[in-house]
C-alpha positions as CSV (number, residue, x, y, z in Angstrom):
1,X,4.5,-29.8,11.8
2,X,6.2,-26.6,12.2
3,X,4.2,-23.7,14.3
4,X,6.4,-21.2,13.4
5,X,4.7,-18.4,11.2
6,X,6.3,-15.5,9.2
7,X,7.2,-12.4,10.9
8,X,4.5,-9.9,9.2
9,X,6.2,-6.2,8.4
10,X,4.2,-3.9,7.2
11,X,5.5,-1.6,4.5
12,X,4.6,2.2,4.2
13,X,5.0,5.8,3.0
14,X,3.8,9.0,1.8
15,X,3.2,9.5,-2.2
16,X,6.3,10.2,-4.1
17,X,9.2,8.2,-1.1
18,X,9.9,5.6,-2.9
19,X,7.6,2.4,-1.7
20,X,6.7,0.8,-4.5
21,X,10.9,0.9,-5.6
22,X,11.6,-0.6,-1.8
23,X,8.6,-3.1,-1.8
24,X,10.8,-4.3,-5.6
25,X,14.2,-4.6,-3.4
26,X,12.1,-6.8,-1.2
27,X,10.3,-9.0,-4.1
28,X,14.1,-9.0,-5.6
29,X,16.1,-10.6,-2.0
30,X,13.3,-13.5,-2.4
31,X,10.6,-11.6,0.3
32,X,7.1,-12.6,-0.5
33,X,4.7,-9.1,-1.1
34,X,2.1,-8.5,-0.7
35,X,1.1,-5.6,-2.6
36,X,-2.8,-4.1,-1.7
37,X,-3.4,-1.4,-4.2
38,X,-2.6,-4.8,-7.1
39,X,-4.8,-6.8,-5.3
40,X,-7.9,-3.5,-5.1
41,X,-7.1,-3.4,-8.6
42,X,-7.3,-7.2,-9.5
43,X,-10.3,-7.3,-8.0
44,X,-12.1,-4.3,-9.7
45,X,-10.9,-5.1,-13.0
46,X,-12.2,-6.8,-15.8
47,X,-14.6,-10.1,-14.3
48,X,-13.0,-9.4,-10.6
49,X,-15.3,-10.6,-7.8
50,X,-15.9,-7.1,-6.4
51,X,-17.9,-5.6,-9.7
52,X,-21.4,-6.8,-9.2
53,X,-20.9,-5.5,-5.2
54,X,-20.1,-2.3,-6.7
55,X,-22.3,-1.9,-9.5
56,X,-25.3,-3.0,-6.9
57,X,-24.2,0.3,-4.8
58,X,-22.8,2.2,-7.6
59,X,-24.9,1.9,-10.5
60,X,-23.1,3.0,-13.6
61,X,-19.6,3.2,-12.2
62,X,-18.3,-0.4,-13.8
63,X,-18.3,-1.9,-17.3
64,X,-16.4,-4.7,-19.6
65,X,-12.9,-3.3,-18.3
66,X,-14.0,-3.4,-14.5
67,X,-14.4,-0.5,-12.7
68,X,-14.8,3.0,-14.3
69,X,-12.1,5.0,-11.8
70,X,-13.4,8.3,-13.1
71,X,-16.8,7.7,-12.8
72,X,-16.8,6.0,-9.2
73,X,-14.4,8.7,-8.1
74,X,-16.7,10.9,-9.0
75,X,-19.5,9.4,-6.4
76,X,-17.2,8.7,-3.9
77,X,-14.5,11.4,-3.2
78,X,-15.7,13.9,-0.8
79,X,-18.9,12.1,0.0
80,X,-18.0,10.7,3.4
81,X,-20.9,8.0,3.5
82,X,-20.1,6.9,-0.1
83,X,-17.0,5.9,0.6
84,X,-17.5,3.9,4.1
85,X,-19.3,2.2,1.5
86,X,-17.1,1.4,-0.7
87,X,-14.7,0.5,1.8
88,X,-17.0,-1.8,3.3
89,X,-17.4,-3.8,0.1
90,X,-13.0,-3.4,-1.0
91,X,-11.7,-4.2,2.5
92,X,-12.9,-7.5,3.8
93,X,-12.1,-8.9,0.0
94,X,-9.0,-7.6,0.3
95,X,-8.7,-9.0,3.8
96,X,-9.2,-12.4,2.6
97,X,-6.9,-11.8,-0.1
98,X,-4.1,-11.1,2.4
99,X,-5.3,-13.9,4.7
100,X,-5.2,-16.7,1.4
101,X,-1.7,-14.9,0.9
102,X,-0.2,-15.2,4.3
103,X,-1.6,-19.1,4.0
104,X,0.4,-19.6,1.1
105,X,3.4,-18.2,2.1
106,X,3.1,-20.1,5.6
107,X,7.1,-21.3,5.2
108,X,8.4,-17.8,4.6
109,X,10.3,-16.4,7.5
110,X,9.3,-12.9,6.4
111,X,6.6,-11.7,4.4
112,X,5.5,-7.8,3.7
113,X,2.7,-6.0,3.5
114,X,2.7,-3.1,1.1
115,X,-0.1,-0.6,2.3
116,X,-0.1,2.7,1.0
117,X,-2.6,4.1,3.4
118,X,-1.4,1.9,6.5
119,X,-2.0,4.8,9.5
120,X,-4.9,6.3,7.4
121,X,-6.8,3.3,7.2
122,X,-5.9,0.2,8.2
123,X,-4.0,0.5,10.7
124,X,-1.2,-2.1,11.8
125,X,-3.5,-4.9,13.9
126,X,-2.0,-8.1,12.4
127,X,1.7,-6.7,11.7
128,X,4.8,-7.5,13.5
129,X,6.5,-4.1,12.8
130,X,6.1,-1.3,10.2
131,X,8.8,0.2,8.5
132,X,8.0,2.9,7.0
133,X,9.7,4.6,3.3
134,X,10.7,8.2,4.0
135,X,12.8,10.7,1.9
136,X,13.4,14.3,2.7
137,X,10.2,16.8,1.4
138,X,12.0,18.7,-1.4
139,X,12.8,15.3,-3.0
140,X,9.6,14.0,-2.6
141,X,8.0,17.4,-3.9
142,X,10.4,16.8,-7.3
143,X,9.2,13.2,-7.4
144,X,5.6,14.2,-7.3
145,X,5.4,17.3,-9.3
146,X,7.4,15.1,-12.4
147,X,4.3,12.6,-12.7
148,X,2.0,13.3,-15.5
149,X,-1.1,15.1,-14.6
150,X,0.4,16.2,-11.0
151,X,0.0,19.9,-9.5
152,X,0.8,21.5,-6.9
153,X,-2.9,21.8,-5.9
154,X,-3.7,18.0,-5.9
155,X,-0.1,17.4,-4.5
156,X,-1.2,19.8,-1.4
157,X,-4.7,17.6,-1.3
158,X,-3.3,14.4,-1.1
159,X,-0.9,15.3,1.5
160,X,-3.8,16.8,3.2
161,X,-5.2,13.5,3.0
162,X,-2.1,11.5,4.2
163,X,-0.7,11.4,8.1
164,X,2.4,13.2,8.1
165,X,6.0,12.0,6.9
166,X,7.4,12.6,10.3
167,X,4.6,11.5,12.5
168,X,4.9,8.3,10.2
169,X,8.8,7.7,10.8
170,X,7.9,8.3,14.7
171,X,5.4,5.7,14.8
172,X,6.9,2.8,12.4
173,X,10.1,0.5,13.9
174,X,11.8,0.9,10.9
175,X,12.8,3.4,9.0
176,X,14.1,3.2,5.4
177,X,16.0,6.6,4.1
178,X,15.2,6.8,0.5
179,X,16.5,10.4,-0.3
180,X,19.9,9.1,-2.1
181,X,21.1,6.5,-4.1
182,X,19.3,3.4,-4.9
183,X,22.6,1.4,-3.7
184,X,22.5,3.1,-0.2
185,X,18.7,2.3,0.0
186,X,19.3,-1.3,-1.3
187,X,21.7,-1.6,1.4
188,X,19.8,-0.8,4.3
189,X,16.9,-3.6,2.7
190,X,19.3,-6.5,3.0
191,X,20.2,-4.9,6.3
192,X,16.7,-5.7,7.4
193,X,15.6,-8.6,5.4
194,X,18.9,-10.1,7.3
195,X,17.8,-8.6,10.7
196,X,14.2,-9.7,10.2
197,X,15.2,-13.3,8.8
198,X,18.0,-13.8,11.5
């Protein structure tokens, strides 16, 4: 038996550079992903194994379709102690998650870890290298500002919230440029999937 593992890269990036599209070039070149904010939402959805946790702490804040986002936002955001307990409830499930992921995956020579919030919160204990998803901040600012619902105010929050783009590219091994075509960023995937995989 084989005691070779997968190299672990964990993915990043600030709202509106592009991870989700670069953690789809990955899933695409045959790289297993693991994507965390799915998995959160699997498991606060309708009969996931995290609602009776939550209801328990958070009464009224789940029903038939899982958890009521609006609602449990409403308890948690900007109430510092609410949310360490939330988070202490979401993270170890999602830990195991990962762990059950990384069994399964075992003969992969690379898998990823898509973490939105990698340097906020979880930080990269377990990871081989980070790359981290970065485009320049007026193209990020268009990206944003086009979803439905965004404005400049809760733009400015989140980024408030988020450790900046270019503390993030300083920190990470790898960078990926996402600021101009999808080709050029596709390009510099297979670069690293081949780099990673060699």
């Amino acid at each position: 038996m084989s005691d070779r593992r997968p190299f672990i890269l964990g993915l990043t990036g600030s709202i509106g550079m592009g991870k989700s599209t670069v953690a789809a070039m990955f899933r695409d070149l045959g790289v297993p992903v693991f994507d965390a904010d799915a998995e959160v939402h699997r498991l606060q959805g309708p009969d996931g194994l995290l609602i009776p946790a939550i209801e328990e702490a958070f009464p009224g804040s789940t029903g038939p379709e899982g958890v009521k986002r609006a609602e449990l936002g409403a308890i948690v955001f900007g109430d510092p102690e609410a949310m360490r307990r939330l988070e202490a409830i979401v993270h170890p499930a999602v830990a195991e998650e990962r762990f059950a992921f990384v069994e399964a995956n075992r003969d992969a020579p690379l898998i990823v870890f898509d973490i939105p919030l990698l340097y906020e919160k979880t930080g990269a204990r377990g990871l081989d290298a980070v790359a981290v998803v970065s485009a320049p901040a007026e193209e990020q600012r268009r990206r944003v500002l086009a979803r439905d619902g965004m404005t400049e105010v809760k733009f400015a929050e989140i980024l408030a919230l988020q450790v900046p783009d270019a503390e993030k590219r300083e920190r990470a091994e790898y960078v990926i440029e996402n600021g101009g075509s999808l080709a050029e960023t596709r390009a510099q995937v297979e670069r690293l999937v081949d780099s990673l995989t060699a």
